[in-house]
C-alpha positions as CSV (number, residue, x, y, z in Angstrom):
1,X,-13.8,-56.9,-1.7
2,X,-13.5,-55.0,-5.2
3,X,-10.6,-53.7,-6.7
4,X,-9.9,-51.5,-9.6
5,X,-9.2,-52.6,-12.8
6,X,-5.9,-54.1,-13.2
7,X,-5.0,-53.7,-9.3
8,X,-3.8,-57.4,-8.0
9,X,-5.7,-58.3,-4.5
10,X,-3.5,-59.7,-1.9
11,X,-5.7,-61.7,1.1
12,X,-4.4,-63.8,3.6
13,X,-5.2,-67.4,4.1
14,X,-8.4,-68.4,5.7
15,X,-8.7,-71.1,7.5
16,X,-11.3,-73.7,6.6
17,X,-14.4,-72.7,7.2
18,X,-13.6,-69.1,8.1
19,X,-15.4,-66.3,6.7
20,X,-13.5,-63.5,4.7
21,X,-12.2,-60.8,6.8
22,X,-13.8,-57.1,5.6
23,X,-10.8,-54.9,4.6
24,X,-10.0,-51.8,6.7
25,X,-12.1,-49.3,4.3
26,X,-15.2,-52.0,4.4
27,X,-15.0,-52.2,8.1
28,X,-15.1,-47.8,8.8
29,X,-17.3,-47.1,6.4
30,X,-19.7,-49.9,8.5
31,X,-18.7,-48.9,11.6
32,X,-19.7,-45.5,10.3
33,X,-23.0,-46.2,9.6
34,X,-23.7,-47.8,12.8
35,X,-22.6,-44.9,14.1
36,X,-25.4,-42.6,12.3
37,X,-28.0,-45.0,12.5
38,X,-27.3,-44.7,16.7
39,X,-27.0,-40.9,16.6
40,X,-30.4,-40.6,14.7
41,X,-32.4,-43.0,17.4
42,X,-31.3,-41.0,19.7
43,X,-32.9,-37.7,18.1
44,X,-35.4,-39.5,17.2
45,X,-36.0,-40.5,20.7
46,X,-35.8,-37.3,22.1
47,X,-38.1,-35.8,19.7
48,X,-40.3,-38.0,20.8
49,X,-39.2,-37.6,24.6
50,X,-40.6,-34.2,24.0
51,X,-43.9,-34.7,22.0
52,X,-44.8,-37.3,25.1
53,X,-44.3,-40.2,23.1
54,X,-41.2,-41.6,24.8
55,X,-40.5,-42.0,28.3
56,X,-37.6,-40.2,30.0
57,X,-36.0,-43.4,30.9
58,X,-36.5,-44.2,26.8
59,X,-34.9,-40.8,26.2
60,X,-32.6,-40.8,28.2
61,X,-30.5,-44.5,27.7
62,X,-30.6,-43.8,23.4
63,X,-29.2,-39.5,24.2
64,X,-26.5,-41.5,26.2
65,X,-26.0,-44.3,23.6
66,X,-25.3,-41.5,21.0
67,X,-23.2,-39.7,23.3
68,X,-21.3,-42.7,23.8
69,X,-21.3,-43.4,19.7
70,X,-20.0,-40.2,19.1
71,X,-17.4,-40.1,21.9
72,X,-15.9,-43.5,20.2
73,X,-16.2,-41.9,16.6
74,X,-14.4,-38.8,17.6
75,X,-11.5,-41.7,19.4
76,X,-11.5,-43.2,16.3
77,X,-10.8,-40.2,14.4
78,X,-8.3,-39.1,16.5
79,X,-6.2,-42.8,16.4
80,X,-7.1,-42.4,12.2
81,X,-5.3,-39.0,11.5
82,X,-2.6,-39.7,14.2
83,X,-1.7,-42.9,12.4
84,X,-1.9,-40.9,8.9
85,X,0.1,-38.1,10.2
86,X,2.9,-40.5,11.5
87,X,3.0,-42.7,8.3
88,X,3.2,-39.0,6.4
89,X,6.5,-38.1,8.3
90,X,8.1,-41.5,7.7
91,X,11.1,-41.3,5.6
92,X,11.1,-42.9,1.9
């Protein structure tokens, strides 16, 4: 992971032969991409589904895999801006 200039890193041990753990930021902004890339095969799909180049079984399992991507993005969210909320109204 980067840092800024001057900011100390702290990680935790590894054990040997473990890979490095993503940080929290690393790991959304993945899991947000994943997340697009899902949503666009299933427009895709359905464009496709339309034009007759995709089969309604084809259409149908990737519309229901972006349904499902978006239903745990929006979960996500949710869990995000509840935690940040909470932390926000935690005395100093």
């Amino acid at each position: 992971s980067s840092a800024g200039v001057g900011a100390p890193t702290i990680s935790p041990p590894t054990p040997a032969g473990a890979a490095p753990q993503a940080d929290f930021g690393e790991t959304l902004a993945s899991m947000a991409s994943d997340a697009i890339s899902t949503i666009k095969a299933g427009e895709t799909t359905a464009t496709a589904g339309m034009k007759g180049q995709a089969s309604l079984q084809q259409v149908v399992q990737a519309v229901m895999m972006a349904e499902q991507t978006l239903q745990t993005v929006v979960a996500v969210r949710d869990k995000v801006v509840s935690a940040y909320q909470e932390i926000s109204r935690m005395q100093i």
